[in-house]
C-alpha positions as a LaTeX table, in Angstrom:
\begin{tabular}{lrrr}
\hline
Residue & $x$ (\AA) & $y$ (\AA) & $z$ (\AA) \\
\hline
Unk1 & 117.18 & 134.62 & 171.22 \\
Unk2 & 117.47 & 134.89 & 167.72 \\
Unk3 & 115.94 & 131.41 & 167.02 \\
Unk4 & 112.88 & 132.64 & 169.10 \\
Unk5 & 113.97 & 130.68 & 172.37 \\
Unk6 & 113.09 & 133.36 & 174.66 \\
Unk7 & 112.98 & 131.35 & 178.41 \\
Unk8 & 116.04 & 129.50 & 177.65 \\
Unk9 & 118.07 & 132.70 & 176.72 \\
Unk10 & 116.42 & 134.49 & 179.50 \\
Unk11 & 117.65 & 131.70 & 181.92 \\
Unk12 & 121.15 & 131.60 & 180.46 \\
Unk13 & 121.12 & 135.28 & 181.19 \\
Unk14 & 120.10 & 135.41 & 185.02 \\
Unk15 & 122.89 & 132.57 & 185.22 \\
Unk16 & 125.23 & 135.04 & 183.76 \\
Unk17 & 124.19 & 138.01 & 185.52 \\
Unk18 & 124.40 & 136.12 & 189.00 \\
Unk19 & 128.28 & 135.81 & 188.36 \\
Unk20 & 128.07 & 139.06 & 186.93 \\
Unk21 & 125.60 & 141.20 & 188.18 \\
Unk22 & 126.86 & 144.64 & 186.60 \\
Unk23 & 127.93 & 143.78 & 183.11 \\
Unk24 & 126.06 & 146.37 & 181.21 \\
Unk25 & 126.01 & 143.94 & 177.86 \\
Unk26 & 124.22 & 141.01 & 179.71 \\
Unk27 & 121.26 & 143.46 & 181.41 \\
Unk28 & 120.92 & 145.18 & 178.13 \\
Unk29 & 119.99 & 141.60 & 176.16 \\
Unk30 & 117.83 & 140.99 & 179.44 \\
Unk31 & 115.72 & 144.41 & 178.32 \\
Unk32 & 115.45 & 142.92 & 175.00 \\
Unk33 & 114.82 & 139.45 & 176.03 \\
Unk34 & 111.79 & 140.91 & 178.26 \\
Unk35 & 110.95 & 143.72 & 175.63 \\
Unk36 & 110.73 & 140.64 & 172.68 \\
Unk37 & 108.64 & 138.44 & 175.11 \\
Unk38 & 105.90 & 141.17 & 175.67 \\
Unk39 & 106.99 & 142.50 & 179.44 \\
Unk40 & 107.39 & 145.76 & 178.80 \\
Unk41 & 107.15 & 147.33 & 182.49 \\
Unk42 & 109.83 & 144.68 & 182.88 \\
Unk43 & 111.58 & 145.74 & 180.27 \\
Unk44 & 111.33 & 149.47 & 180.95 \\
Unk45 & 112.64 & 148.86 & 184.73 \\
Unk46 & 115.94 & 146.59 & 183.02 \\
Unk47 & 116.68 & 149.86 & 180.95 \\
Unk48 & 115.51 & 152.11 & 183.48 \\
Unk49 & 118.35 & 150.63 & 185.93 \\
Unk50 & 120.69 & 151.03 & 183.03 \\
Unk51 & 120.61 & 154.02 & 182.55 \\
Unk52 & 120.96 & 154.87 & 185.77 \\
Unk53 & 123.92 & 152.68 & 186.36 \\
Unk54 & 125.48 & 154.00 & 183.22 \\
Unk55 & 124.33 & 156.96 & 182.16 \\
Unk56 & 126.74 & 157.34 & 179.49 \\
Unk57 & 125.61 & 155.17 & 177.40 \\
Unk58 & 123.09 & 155.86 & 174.78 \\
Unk59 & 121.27 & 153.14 & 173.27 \\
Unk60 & 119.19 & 152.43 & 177.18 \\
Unk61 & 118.15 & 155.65 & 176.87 \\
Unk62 & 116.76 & 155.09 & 173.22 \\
Unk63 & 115.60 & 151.55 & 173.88 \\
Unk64 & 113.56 & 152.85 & 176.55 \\
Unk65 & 111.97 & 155.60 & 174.59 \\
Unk66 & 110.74 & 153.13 & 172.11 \\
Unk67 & 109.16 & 151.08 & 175.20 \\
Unk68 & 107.53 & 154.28 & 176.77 \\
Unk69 & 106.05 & 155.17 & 173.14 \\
Unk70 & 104.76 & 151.92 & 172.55 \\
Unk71 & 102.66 & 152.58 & 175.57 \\
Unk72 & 101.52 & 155.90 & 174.25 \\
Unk73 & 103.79 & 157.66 & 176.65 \\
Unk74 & 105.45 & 160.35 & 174.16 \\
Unk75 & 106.66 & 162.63 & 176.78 \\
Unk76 & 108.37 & 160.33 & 178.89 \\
Unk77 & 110.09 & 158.75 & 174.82 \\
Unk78 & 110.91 & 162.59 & 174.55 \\
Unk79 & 112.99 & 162.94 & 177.65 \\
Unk80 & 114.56 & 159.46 & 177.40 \\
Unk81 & 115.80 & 160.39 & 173.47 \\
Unk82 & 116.91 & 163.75 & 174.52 \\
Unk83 & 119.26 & 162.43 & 177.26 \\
Unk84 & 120.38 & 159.82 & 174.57 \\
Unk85 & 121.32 & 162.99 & 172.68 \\
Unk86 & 123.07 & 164.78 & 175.58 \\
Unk87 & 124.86 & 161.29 & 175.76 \\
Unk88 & 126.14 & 161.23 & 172.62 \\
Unk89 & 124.72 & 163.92 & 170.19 \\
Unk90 & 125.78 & 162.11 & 166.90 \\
Unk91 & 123.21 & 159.22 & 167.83 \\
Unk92 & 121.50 & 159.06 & 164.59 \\
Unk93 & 118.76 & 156.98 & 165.76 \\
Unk94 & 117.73 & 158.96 & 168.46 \\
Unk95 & 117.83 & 162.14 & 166.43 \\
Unk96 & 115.54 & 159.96 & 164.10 \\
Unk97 & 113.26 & 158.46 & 166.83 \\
Unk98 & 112.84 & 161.80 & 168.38 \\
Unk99 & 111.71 & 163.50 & 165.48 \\
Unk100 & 109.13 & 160.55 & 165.11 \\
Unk101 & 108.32 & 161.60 & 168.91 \\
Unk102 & 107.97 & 164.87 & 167.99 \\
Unk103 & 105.77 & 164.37 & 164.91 \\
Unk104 & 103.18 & 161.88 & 167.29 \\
Unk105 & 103.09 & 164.83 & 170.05 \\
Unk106 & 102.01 & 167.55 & 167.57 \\
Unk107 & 99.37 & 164.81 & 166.08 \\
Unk108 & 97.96 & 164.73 & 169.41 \\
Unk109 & 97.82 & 168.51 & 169.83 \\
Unk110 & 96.20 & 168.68 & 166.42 \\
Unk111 & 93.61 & 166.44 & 167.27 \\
Unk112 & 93.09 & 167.96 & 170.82 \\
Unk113 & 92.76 & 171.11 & 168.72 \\
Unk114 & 90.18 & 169.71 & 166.49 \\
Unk115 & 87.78 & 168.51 & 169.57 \\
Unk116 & 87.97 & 171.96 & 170.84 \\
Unk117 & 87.57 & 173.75 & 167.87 \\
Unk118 & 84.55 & 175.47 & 167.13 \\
Unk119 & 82.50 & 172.84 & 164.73 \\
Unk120 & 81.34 & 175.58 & 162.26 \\
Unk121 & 84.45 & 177.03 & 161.60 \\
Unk122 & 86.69 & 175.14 & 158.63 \\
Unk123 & 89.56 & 173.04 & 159.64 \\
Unk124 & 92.85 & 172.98 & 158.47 \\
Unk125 & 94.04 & 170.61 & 156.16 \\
Unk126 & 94.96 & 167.47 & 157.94 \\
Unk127 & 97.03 & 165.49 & 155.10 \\
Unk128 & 100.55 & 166.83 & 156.34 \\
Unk129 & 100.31 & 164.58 & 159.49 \\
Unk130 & 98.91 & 161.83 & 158.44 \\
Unk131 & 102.15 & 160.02 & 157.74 \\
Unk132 & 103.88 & 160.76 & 161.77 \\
Unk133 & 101.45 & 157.99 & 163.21 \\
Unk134 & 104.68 & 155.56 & 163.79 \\
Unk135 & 107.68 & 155.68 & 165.72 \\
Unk136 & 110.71 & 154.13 & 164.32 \\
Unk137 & 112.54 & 151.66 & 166.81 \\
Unk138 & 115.87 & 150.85 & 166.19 \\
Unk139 & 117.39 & 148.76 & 163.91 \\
Unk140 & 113.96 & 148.58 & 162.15 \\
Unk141 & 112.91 & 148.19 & 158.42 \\
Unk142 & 110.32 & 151.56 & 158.68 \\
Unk143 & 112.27 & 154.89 & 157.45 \\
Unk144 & 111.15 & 158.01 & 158.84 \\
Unk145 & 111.52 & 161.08 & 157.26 \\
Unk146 & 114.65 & 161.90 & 159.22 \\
Unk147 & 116.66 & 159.12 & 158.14 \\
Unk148 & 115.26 & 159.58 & 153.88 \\
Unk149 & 116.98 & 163.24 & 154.25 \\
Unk150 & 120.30 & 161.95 & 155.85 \\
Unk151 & 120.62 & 159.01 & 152.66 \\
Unk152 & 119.74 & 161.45 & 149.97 \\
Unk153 & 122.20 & 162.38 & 147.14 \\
Unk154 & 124.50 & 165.06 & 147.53 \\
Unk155 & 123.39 & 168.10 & 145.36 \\
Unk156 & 124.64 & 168.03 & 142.02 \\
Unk157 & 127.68 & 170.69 & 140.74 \\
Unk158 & 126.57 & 174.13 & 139.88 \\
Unk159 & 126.01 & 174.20 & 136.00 \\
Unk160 & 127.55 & 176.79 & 133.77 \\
Unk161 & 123.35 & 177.86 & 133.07 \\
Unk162 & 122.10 & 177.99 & 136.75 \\
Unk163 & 122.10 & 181.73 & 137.87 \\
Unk164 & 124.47 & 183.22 & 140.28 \\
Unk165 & 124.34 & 182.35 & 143.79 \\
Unk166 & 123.90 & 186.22 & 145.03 \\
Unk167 & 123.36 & 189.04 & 142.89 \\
Unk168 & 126.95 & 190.97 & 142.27 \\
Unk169 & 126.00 & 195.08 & 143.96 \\
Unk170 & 125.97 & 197.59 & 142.00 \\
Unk171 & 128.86 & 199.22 & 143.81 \\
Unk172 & 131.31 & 196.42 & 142.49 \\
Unk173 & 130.58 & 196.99 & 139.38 \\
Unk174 & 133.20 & 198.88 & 136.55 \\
Unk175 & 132.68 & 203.07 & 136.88 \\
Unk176 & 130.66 & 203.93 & 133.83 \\
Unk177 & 132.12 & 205.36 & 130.72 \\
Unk178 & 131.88 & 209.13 & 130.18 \\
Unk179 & 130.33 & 208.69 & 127.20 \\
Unk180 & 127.56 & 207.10 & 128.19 \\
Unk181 & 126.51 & 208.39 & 131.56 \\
Unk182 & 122.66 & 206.87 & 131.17 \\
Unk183 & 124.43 & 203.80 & 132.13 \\
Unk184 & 124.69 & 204.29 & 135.37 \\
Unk185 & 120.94 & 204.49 & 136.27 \\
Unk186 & 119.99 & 201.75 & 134.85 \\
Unk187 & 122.31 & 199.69 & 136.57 \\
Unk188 & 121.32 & 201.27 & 139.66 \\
Unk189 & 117.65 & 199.84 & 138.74 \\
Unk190 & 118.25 & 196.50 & 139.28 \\
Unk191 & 121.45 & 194.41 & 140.27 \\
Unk192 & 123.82 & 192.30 & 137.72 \\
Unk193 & 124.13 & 188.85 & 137.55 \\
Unk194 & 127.32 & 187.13 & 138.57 \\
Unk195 & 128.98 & 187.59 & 134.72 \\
Unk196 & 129.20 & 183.77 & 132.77 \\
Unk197 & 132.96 & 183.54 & 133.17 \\
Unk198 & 132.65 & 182.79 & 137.26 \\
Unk199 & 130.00 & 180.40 & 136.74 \\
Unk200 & 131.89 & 178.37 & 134.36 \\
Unk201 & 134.55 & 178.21 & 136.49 \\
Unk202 & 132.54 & 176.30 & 138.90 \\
Unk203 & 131.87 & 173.44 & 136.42 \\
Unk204 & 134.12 & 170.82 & 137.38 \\
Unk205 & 136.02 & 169.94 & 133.95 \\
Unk206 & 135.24 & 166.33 & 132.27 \\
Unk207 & 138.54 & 165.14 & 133.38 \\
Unk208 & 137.94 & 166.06 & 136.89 \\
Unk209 & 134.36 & 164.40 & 137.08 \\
Unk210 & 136.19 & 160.84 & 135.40 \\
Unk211 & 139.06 & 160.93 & 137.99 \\
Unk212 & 136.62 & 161.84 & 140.95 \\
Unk213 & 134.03 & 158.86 & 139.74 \\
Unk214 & 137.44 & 156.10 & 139.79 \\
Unk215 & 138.94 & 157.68 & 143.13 \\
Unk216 & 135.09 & 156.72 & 144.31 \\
Unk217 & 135.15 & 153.26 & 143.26 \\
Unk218 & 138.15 & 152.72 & 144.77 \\
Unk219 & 137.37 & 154.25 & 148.09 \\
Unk220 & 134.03 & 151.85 & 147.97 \\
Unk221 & 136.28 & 149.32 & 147.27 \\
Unk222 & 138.43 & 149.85 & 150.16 \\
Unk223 & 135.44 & 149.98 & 152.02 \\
Unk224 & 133.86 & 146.71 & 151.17 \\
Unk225 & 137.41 & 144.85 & 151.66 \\
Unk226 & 137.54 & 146.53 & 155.06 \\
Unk227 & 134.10 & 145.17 & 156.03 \\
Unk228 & 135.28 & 141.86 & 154.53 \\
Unk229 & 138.24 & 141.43 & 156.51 \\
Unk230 & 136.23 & 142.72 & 159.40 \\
Unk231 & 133.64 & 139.67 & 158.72 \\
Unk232 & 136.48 & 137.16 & 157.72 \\
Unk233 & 137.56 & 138.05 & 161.33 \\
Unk234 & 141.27 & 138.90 & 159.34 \\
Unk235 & 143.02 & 141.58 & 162.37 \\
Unk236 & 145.90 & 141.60 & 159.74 \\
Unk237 & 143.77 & 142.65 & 156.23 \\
Unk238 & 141.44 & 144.45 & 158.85 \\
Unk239 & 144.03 & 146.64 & 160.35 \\
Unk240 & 145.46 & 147.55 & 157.84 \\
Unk241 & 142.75 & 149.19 & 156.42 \\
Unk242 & 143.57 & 151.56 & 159.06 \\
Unk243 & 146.38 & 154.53 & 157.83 \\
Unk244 & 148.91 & 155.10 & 160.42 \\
Unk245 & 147.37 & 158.75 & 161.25 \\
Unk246 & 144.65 & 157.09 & 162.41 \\
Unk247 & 142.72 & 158.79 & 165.03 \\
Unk248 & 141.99 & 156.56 & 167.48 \\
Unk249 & 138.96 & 156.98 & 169.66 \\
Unk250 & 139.58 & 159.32 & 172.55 \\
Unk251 & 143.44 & 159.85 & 171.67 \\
Unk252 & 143.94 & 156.12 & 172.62 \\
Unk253 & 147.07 & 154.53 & 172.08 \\
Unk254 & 147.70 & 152.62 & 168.59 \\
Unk255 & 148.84 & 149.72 & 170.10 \\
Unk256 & 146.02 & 149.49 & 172.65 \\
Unk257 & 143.16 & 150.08 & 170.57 \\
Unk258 & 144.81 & 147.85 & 168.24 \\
Unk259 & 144.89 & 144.87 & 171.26 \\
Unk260 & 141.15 & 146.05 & 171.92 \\
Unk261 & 139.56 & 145.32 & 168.70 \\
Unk262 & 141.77 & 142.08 & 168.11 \\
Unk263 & 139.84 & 141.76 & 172.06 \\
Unk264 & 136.58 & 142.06 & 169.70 \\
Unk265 & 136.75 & 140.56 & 167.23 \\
Unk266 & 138.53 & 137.12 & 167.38 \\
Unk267 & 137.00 & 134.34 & 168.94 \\
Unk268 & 133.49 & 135.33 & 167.51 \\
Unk269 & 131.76 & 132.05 & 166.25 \\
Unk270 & 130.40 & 134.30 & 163.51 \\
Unk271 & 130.67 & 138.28 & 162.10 \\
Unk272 & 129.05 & 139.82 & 159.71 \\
Unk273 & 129.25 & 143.32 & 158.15 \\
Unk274 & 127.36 & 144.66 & 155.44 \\
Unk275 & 127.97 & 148.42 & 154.02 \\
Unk276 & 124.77 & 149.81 & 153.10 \\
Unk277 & 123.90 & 152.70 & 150.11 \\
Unk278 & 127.52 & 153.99 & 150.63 \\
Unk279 & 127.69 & 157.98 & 150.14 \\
Unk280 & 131.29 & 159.03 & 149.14 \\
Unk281 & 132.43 & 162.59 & 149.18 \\
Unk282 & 135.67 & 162.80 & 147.46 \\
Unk283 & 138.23 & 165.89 & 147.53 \\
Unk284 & 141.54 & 165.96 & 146.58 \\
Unk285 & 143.52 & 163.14 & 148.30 \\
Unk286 & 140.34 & 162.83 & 151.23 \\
Unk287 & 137.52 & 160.66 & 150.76 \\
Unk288 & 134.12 & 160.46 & 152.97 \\
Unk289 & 132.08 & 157.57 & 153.07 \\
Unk290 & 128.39 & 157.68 & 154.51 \\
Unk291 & 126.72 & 154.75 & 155.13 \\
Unk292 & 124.57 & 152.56 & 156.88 \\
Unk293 & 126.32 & 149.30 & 158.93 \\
Unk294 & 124.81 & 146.25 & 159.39 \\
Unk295 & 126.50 & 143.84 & 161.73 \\
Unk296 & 125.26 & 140.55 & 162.67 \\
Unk297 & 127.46 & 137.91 & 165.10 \\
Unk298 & 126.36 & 134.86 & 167.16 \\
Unk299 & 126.26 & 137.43 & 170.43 \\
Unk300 & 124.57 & 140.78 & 169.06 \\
Unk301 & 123.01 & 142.22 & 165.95 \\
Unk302 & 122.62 & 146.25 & 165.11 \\
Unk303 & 122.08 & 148.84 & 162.44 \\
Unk304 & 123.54 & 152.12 & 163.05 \\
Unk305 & 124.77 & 155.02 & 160.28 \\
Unk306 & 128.43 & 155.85 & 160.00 \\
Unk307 & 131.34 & 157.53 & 158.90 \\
Unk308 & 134.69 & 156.63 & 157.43 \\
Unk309 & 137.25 & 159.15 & 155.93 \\
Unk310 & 139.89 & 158.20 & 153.80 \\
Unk311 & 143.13 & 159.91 & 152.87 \\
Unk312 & 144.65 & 158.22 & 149.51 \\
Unk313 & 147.96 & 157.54 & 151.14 \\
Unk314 & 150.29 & 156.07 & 148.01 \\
Unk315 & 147.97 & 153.73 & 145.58 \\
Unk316 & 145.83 & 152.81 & 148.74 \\
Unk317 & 143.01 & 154.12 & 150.32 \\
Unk318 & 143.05 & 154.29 & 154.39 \\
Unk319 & 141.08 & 154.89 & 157.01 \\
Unk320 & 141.68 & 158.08 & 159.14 \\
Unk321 & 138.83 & 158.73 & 161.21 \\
Unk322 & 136.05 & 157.13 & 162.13 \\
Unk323 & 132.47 & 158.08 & 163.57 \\
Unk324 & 129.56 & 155.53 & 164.71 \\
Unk325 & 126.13 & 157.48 & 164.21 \\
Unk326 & 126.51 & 160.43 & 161.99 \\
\hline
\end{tabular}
């Protein structure tokens, strides 16, 4: 498929899916296998039957909406992404398709707007939809606006000149001295900043910023070897990246899950794993990593966001949780 031999995959799959006529993996390359070769109402009635069949599973839902709006058939992409989102509501690329969905529908109800509008009257400024005229399939190169908001910067710490977050009332204010009892109405006129000494409390100190900027290089660094030993197909190097609080998906056993990704991961003729414009959050002895994962082997290729936090467990860095699409 990848080499553009679309008849001879597709016939390696129908031999497949004779012997195995439910395996959700094998029908979902047949959607894409169609979808790549053009036949999209083939293509729509693979993922159509997926869903269906396993309506638990997201990406049918979202590979269908792409088909549908393709077609110019936003409302039936709308329904299809928001069951992907009752599926699993930390889909990133739904939420990001969907708003793209959302975006084309209101175009069309501008412009449907616009022929009924009455011609002498002045329209409204048109620029602020001129850039919704694409939907976003997944995996692809095109950012939508969605997706620049999730990979921007955290907001920078609170400087000791930025004003107070909420004026401080009156009423918490010191009782006025007896001396001076014109004090009190001109307090009463307008409410006090937050005084200097809490703001510059909320600067983090020099040595804090230079310990929090190494704890992030290592946690990036733990990251990258993780995704290395991942690629390098290494279950020893790769799970030990993993702490022993782990939280393994659905409260599975360690040993199991452990046995499932070995299941995974061996055997493949080729894996790789790229870590994309990392994010890292770090606090204390807990470290969260945002990024976007690219992985590429001889049976399947995606792009998807996710999450990794760390707990700094000795001199190391390990993995506690971890969360595909948010």
């Amino acid at each position: 498929m990848r080499s553009g031999q679309l008849p001879a995959a597709l016939a390696k799959v129908d031999v497949a899916l004779s012997q195995r006529p439910k395996d959700a993996q094998l029908r979902f390359i047949k959607g894409m296998i169609l979808s790549e070769q053009g036949k999209t109402a083939d293509a729509i009635n693979v993922f159509q039957k997926l869903t269906e069949d396993y309506p638990e599973l997201p990406e049918p839902y979202n590979n269908l909406a792409v088909l549908h709006a393709s077609g110019g058939n936003y409302d039936k992409a709308r329904v299809a992404l928001e069951r992907a989102i009752r599926t699993n509501p930390a889909y990133a690329t739904a939420h990001e398709n969907l708003g793209d969905v959302y975006a084309k529908l209101a175009s069309q109800s501008y412009d449907k707007a616009m022929q009924l509008a009455d011609p002498n009257q002045q329209p409204p400024q048109k620029a602020k939809l001129a850039m919704v005229h694409t939907l976003t399939p997944k995996g692809g190169e095109a950012a939508s606006p969605l997706a620049a908001i999730a990979a921007a910067p955290a907001p920078a710490p609170v400087k000791a000149a930025a004003p107070a977050a909420a004026p401080v009332p009156v009423v918490a204010q010191a009782k006025p001295v007896a001396s001076a009892p014109s004090a009190a109405p001109a307090a009463a006129s307008a409410p006090a900043p937050a005084p200097a000494v809490q703001l510059a409390k909320a600067a983090p100190k020099a040595e804090q910023v230079q310990k929090e900027d190494a704890d992030g290089a290592d946690v990036i660094k733990a990251v990258d070897s993780w995704a290395k030993a991942w690629s390098a197909q290494d279950m020893k190097a790769y799970l030990n990246a993993y702490g022993s609080n782990f939280q393994t998906p659905k409260g599975q056993n360690r040993k199991a899950w452990e046995a499932d990704r070995t299941a995974r991961i061996e055997g493949k003729g080729h894996i790789k794993v790229s870590v994309e414009a990392p994010q890292v959050t770090v606090n204390g002895n807990t470290a969260t990593v945002k990024f976007r994962q690219k992985y590429v082997s001889d049976r399947l290729s995606t792009t998807g966001r996710k999450t990794l936090v760390l707990e700094k467990q000795g001199k190391n860095w390990l993995i506690r949780q971890e969360q595909s699409g948010g």
